[in-house]
C-alpha positions as CSV (number, residue, x, y, z in Angstrom):
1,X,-66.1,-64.3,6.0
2,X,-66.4,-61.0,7.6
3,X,-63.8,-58.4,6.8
4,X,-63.1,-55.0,9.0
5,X,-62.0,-52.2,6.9
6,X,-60.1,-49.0,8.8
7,X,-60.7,-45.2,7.9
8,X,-57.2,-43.9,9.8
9,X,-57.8,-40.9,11.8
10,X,-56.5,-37.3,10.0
11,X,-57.0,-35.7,13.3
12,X,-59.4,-33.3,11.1
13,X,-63.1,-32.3,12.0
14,X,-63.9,-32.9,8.4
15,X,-62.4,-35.8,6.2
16,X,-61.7,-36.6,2.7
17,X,-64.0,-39.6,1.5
18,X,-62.0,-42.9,1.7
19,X,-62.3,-43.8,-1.8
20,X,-59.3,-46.7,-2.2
21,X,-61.0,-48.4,0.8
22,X,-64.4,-47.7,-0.6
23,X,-63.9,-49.5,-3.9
24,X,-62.6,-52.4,-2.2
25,X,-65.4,-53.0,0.1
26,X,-67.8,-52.7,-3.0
27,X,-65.9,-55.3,-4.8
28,X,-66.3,-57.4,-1.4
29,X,-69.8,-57.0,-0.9
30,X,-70.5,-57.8,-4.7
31,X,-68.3,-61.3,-4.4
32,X,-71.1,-61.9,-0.9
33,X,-68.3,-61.3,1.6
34,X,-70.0,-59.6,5.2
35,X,-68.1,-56.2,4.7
36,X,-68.1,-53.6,7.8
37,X,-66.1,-50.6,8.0
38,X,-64.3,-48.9,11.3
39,X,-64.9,-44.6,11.1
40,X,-61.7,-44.2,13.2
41,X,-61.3,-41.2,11.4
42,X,-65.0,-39.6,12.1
43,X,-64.9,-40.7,15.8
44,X,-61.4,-40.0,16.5
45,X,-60.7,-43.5,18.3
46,X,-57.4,-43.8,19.7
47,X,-55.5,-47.1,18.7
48,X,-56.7,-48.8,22.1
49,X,-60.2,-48.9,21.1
50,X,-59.9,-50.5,17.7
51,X,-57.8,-53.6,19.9
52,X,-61.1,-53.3,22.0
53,X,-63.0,-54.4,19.1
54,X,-61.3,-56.6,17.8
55,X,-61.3,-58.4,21.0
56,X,-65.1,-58.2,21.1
57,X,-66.0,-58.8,17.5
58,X,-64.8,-61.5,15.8
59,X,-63.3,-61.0,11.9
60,X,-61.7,-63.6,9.7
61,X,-59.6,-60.1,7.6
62,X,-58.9,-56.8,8.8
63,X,-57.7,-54.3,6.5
64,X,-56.2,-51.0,5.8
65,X,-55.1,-48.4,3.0
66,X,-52.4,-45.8,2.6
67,X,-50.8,-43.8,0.4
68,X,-47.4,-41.9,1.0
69,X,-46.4,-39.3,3.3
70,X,-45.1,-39.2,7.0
71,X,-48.3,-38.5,8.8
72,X,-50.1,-41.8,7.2
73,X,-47.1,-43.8,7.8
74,X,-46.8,-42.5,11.0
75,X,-50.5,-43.9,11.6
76,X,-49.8,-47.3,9.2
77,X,-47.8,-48.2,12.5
78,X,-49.9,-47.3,15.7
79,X,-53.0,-48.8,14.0
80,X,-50.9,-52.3,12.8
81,X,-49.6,-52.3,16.5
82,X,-53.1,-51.8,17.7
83,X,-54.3,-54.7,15.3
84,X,-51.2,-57.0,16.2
85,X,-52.2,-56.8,20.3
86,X,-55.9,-58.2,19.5
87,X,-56.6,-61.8,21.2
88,X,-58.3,-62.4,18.2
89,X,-56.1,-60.5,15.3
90,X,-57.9,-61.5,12.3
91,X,-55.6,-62.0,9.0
92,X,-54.1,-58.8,8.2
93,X,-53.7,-56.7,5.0
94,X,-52.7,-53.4,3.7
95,X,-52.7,-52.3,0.6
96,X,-52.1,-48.4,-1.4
97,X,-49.5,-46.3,-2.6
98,X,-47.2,-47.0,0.7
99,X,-46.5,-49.8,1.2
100,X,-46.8,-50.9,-3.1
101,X,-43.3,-50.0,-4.1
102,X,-41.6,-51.2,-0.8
103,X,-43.5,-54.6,0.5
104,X,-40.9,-56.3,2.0
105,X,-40.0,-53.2,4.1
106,X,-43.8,-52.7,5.0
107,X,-44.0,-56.5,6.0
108,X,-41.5,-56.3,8.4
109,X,-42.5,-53.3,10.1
110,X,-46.2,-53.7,10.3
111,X,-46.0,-57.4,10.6
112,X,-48.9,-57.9,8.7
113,X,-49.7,-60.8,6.4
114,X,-49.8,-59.5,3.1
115,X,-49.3,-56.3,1.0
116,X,-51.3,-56.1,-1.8
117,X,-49.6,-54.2,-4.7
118,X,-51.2,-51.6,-6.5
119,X,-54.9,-51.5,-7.8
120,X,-56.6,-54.2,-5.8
121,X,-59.4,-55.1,-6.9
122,X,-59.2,-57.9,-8.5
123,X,-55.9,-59.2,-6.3
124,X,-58.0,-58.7,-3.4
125,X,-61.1,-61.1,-4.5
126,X,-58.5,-64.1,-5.4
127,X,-57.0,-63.4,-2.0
128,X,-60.2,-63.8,0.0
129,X,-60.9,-67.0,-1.9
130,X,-57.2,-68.0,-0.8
131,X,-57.5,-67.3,3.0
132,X,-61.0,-68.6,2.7
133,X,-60.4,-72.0,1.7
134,X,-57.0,-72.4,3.0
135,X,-55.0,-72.5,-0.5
136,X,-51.2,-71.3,-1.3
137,X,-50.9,-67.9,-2.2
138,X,-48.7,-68.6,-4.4
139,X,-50.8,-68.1,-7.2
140,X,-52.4,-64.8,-6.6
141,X,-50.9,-61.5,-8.8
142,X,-50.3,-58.2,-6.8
143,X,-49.1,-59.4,-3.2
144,X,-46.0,-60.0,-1.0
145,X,-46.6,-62.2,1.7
146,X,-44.8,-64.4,4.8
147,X,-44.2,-67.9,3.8
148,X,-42.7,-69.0,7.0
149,X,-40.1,-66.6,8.0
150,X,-39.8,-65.8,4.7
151,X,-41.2,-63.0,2.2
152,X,-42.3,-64.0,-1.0
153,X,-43.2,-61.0,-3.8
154,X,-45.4,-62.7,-6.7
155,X,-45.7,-61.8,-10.2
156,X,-47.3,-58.1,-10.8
157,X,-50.7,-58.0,-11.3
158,X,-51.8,-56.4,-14.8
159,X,-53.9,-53.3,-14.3
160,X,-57.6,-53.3,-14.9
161,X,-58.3,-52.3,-18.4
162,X,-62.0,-51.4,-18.4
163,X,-62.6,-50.0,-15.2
164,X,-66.0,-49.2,-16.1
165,X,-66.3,-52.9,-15.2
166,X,-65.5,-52.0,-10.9
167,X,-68.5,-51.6,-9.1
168,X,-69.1,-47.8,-7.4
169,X,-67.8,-47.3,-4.1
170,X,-69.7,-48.6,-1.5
171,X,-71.3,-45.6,-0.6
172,X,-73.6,-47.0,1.9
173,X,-71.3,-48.5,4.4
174,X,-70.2,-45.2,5.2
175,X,-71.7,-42.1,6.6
176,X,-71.6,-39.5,3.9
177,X,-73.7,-36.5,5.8
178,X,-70.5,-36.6,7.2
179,X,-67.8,-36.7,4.2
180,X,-69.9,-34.2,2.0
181,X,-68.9,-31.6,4.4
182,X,-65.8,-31.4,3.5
183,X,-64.9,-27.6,2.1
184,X,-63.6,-24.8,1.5
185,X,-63.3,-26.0,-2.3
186,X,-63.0,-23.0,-4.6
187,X,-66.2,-22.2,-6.4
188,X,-68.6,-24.0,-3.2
189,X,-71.3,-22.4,-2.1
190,X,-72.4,-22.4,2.1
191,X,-74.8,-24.5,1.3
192,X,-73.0,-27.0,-1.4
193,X,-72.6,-30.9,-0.3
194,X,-69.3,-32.7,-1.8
195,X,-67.7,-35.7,-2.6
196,X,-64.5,-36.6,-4.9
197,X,-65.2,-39.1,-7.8
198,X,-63.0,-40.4,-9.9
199,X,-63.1,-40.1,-13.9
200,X,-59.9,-42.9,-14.5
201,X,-57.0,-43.8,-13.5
202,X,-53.5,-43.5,-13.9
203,X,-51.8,-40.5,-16.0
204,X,-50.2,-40.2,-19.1
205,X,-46.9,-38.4,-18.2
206,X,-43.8,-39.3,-16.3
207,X,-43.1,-37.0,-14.1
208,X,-39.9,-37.6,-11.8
209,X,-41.5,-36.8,-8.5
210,X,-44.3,-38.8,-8.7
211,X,-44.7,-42.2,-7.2
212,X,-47.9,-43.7,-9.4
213,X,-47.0,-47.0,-10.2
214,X,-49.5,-47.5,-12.9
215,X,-48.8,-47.4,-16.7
216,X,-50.6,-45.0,-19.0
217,X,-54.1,-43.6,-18.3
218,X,-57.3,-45.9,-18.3
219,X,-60.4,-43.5,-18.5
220,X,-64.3,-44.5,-17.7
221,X,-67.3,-44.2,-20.1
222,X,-69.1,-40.6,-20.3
223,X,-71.9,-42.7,-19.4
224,X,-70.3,-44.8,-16.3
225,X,-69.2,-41.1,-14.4
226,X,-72.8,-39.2,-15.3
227,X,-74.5,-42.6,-13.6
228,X,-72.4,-42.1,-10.5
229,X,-72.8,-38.2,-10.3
230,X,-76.3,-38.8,-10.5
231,X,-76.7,-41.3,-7.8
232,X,-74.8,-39.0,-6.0
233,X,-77.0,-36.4,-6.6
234,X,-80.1,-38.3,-5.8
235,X,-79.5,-40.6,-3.0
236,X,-76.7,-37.9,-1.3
237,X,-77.8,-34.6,-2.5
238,X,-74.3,-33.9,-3.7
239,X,-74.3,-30.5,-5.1
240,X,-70.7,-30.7,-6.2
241,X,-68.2,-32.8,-7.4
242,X,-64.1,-33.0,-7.3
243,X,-62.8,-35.0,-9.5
244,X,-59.8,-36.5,-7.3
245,X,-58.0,-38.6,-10.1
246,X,-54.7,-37.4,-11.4
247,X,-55.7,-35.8,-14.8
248,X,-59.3,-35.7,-16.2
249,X,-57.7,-33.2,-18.9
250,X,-55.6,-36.0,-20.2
251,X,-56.2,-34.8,-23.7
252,X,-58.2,-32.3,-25.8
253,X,-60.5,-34.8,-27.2
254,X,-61.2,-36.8,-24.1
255,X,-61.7,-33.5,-22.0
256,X,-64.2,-32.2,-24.9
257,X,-66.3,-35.4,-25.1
258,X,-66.9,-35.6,-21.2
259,X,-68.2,-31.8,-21.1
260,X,-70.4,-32.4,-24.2
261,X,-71.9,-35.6,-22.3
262,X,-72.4,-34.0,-19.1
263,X,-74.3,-30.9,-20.8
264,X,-76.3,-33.7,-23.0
265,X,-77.0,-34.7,-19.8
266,X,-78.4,-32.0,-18.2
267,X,-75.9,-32.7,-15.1
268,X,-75.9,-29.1,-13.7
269,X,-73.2,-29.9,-11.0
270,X,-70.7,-27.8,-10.0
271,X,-67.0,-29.3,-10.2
272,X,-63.4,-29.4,-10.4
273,X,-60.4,-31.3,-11.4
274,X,-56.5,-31.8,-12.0
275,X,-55.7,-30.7,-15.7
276,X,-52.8,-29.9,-17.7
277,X,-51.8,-26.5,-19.0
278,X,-50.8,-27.6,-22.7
279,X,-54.7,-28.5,-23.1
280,X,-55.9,-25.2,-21.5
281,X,-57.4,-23.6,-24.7
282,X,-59.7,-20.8,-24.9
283,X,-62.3,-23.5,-26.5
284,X,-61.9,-26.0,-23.9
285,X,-62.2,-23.5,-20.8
286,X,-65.4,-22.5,-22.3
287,X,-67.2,-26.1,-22.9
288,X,-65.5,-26.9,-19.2
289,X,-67.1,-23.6,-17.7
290,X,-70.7,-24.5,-19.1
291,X,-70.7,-27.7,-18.1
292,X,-69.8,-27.1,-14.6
293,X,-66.0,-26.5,-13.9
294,X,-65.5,-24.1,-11.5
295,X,-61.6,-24.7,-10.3
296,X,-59.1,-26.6,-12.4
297,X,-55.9,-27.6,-10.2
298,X,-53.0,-27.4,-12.1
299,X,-49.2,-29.4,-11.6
300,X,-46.7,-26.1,-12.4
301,X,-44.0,-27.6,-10.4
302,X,-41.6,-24.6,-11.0
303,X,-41.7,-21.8,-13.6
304,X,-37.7,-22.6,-15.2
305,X,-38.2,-24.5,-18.4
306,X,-34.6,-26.6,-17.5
307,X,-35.6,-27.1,-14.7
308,X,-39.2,-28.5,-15.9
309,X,-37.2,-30.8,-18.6
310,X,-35.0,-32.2,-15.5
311,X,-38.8,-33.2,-13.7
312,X,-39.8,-35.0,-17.1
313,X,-42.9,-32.4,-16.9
314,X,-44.0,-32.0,-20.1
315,X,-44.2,-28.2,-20.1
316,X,-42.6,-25.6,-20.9
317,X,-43.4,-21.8,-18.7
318,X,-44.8,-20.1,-22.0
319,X,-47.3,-22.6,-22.4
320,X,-47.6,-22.7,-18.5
321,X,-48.4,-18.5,-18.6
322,X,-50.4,-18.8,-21.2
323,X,-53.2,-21.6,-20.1
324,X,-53.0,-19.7,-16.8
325,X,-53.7,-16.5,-18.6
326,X,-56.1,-18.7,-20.5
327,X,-58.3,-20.1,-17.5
328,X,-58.6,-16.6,-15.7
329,X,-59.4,-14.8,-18.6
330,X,-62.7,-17.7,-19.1
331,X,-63.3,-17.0,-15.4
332,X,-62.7,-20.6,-13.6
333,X,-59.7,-20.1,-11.0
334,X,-56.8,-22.1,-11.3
335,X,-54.9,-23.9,-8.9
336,X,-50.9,-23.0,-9.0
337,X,-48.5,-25.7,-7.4
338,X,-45.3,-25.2,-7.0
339,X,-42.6,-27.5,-5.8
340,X,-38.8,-26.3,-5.2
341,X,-35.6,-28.5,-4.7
342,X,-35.7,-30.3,-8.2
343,X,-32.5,-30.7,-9.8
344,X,-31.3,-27.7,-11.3
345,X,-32.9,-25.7,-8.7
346,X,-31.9,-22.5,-6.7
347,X,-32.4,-19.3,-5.6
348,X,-33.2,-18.0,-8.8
349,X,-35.7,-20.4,-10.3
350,X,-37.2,-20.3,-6.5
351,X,-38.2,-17.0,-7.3
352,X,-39.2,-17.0,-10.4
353,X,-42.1,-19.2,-8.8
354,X,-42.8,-16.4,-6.1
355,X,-43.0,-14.0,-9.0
356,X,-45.6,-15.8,-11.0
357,X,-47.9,-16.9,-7.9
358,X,-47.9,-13.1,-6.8
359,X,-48.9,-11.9,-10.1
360,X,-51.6,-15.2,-11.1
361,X,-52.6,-16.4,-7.6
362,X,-56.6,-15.5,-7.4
363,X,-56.8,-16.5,-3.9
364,X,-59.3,-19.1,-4.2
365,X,-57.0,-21.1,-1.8
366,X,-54.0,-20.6,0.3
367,X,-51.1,-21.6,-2.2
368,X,-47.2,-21.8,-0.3
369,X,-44.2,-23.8,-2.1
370,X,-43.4,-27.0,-0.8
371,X,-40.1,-29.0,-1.0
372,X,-40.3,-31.6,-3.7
373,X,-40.5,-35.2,-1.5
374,X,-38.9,-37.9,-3.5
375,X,-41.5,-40.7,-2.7
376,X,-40.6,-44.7,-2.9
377,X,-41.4,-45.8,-6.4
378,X,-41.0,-42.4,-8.1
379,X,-37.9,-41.9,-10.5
380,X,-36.7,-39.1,-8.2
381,X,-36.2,-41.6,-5.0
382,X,-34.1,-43.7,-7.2
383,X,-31.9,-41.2,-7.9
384,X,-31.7,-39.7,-4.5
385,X,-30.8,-43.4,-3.5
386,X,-27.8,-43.3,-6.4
387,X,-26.4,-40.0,-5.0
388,X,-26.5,-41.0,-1.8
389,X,-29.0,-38.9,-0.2
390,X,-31.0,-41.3,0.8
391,X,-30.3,-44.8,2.0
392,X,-33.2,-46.9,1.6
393,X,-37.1,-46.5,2.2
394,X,-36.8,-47.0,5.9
395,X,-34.0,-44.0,6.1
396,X,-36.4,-42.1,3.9
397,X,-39.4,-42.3,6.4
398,X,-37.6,-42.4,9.8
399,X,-35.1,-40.0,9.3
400,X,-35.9,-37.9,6.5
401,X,-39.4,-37.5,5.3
402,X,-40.7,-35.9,9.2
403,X,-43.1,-33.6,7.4
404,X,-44.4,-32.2,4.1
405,X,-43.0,-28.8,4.5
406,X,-39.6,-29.9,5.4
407,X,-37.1,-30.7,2.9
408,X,-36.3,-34.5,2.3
409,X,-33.6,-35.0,0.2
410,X,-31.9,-31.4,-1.2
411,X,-30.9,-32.0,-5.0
412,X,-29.7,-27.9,-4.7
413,X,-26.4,-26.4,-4.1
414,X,-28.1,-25.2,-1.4
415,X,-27.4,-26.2,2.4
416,X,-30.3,-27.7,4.2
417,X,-30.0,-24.4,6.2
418,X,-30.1,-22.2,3.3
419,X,-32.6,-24.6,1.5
420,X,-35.3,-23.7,4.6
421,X,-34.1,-20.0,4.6
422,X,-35.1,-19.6,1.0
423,X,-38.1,-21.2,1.7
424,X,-39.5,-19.0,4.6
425,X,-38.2,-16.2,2.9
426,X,-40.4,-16.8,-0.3
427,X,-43.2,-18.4,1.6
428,X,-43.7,-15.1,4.0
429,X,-44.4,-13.1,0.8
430,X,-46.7,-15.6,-0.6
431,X,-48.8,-15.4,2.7
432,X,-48.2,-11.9,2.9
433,X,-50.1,-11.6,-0.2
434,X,-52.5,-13.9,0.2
435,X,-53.6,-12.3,3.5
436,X,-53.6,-8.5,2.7
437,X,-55.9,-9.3,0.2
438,X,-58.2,-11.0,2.5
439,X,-57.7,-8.0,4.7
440,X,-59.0,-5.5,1.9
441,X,-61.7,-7.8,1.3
442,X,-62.9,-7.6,5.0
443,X,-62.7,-3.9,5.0
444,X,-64.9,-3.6,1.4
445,X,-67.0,-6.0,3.4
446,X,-67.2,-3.5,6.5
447,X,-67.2,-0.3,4.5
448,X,-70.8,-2.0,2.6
449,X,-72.3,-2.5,6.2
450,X,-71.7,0.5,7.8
451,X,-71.2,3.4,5.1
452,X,-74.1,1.8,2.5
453,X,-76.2,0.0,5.5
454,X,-75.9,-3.2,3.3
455,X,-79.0,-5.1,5.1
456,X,-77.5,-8.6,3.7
457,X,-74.7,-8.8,5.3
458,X,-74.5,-11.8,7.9
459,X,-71.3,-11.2,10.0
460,X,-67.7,-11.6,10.1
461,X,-66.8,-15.3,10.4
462,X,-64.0,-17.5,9.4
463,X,-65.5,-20.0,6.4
């Protein structure tokens, strides 16, 4: 069988490495199937050309990936419309975080054939051999499908235990002179190359914002990621390394053993990652700092501890100040998110976040605070669905969820109004901040140029 797989355009010169879409095709090719993949995203092709090709090439499955948020939804639909005008429209899937938590909505909307539900691996290997040979689906874990005019939802598929087990991404059906370009990251180099990898899966916290459907956290071997990073290094001269899962740090131990092994290993690569502020010891910044770890991007959320028991966080804002202090003081620069519009929310707690990004923020990247954005599938949309906020997964992404910035669903007192008041309000200081500082910098630059005839200096540009 051959099988299309679709990179969606960002509508961005550079682009994040597909890596959903590129374990699946690995999985593929290693089961024999004929595996190609559509760059819609490096070529910028509008919708029209991908019906083109499907006219002109034949393929028995076409498939996508997406994961939540308005602008991929947005482009779930013009690319499923674009697949569903084909004169030879191949048997359709798509599978990720989107559509997962809400298939039957998804069905109807995209009319495709099947929705594969969470990790899909394995689901999507017994699903080939099911369209291949013409057998019931009934049987196959992890999918909502059309049976008739019907939708039929099939027993969950359990998660893949050793992942060490899933074959790496399939790096060579996809043009990565182009995806290691990707940057700024803090801590790159002009002349760095970079890819995301990913050291497990899953997380083991419960936040109430967040829409992973998986339970607990499955990690790989030491020796499974090193093997990776170094065919990285060798056959893509990948200089650096983020690792895009949701929490490498996902305990002391675990975060101490894979340091160890990548100094045992001589990886000298540089790297960052999502970690957790109640592990940010003085001991463990150190081992991550010598074996690589340039940038650690931490989940703050907000900086009121109420208001970080109502998220189910985890933390508390001593133990938030002090890993921050922590990670500074070892030299890597952290990454400070901050989300407002949790319950227990307002004014106050807003700018207690404001006050602790002015005073921490390094200015390694451009940090503003966004709206928290109930997604389908996290704890938070349920409850915005009890209070009435929101109506259902279709109200939340045609008529609420327009854009990241923008709030969603308001759990304040605040009006909507007041809610984006507050926002700009705090928002302009941030940015404030953040570029007066660049604006110093420039003139230090300047002032070495012309006042101590600095010979290495190469121009003012934009990075």
């Amino acid at each position: 069988m051959r099988i299309l797989l679709i990179t969606k355009d960002t509508g961005q010169y550079t682009d994040w490495f597909p890596q959903g879409i590129a374990y699946i095709a690995a999985t593929l090719l290693k089961e024999g199937y004929e595996v190609e993949i559509y760059h819609q995203n490096m070529n910028h092709y509008p919708c029209e050309h991908l019906t083109a090709y499907l006219d002109k090439n034949h393929f028995d499955i076409v498939g996508l990936g997406a994961i939540g948020g308005y602008y991929q939804y947005r482009m779930l639909f013009k690319i499923s419309e674009a697949i569903n005008k084909s004169k030879q429209r191949p048997f359709y899937m798509i599978g990720g975080h989107c559509p997962s938590p809400e298939p039957e909505y998804f069905l109807k909307k995209t009319q495709a054939d099947v929705i594969v539900i969470g990790e899909g691996e394995v689901t999507v290997i017994e699903l080939m051999d099911a369209v291949a040979n013409h057998k019931s689906l009934s049987h196959v874990k992890g999918i909502a499908y059309w049976e008739d005019e019907n939708i039929v939802v099939n027993e969950e598929r359990p998660l893949i235990q050793d992942i060490d087990t899933i074959p790496f991404p399939a790096y060579r059906l996809f043009p990565i002179n182009y995806y290691r370009l990707i940057r700024p990251m803090p801590g790159t180099s002009k002349t760095d190359f970079v890819l995301p990898v990913l050291s497990g899966r899953g997380c083991t916290f419960k936040c109430t914002f967040c829409y992973r459907m998986d339970a607990g956290f499955r990690q790989r071997s030491n020796e499974n990621i090193i093997e990776e990073v170094n065919l990285l290094k060798k056959d893509y001269g990948i200089t650096y390394v983020i690792f895009s899962d949701e929490l490498l740090m996902s305990s002391k131990e675990r975060t101490i053993s894979l340091c160890e092994a990548f100094l045992k290993a001589n990886l000298n690569i540089s790297w960052n990652c999502n970690g957790r502020l109640n592990y940010a010891k003085p001991d463990v910044l150190k081992l991550m700092k010598r074996a690589g770890c340039v940038f650690i991007n931490y989940g703050i959320e907000a900086m009121d501890d109420l208001v970080l028991k109502n998220m189910n966080k985890g933390l508390t804002t001593k133990q938030i100040i002090e890993g921050v202090e922590n990670t500074l003081s070892i030299g890597i620069s952290p990454g400070l998110n901050i989300l407002f519009g949790n319950i227990g929310d307002n004014k106050e707690t807003l700018n207690k976040g404001v006050e602790f990004l002015l005073k921490y923020d390094d200015g390694a990247q451009i940090r503003t605070i966004k709206p928290v954005t109930p997604y389908p599938g996290s704890p938070l949309y349920y409850t915005a669905i009890d209070n009435g906020i929101i109506k259902d997964c279709e109200d939340f992404y045609e008529n609420k969820h327009l854009n990241s910035d923008l709030i969603t669903a308001n759990f304040t007192e605040l009006n909507d109004d007041e809610f984006h008041r507050c926002l700009f309000d705090a928002n302009k200081k941030i940015l404030t901040n953040y570029y007066n500082n660049k604006l110093s910098a420039t003139i230090d630059q300047a002032r070495k140029l012309y006042i101590d005839k600095d010979s290495s200096f190469r121009g003012f540009r934009q990075r």
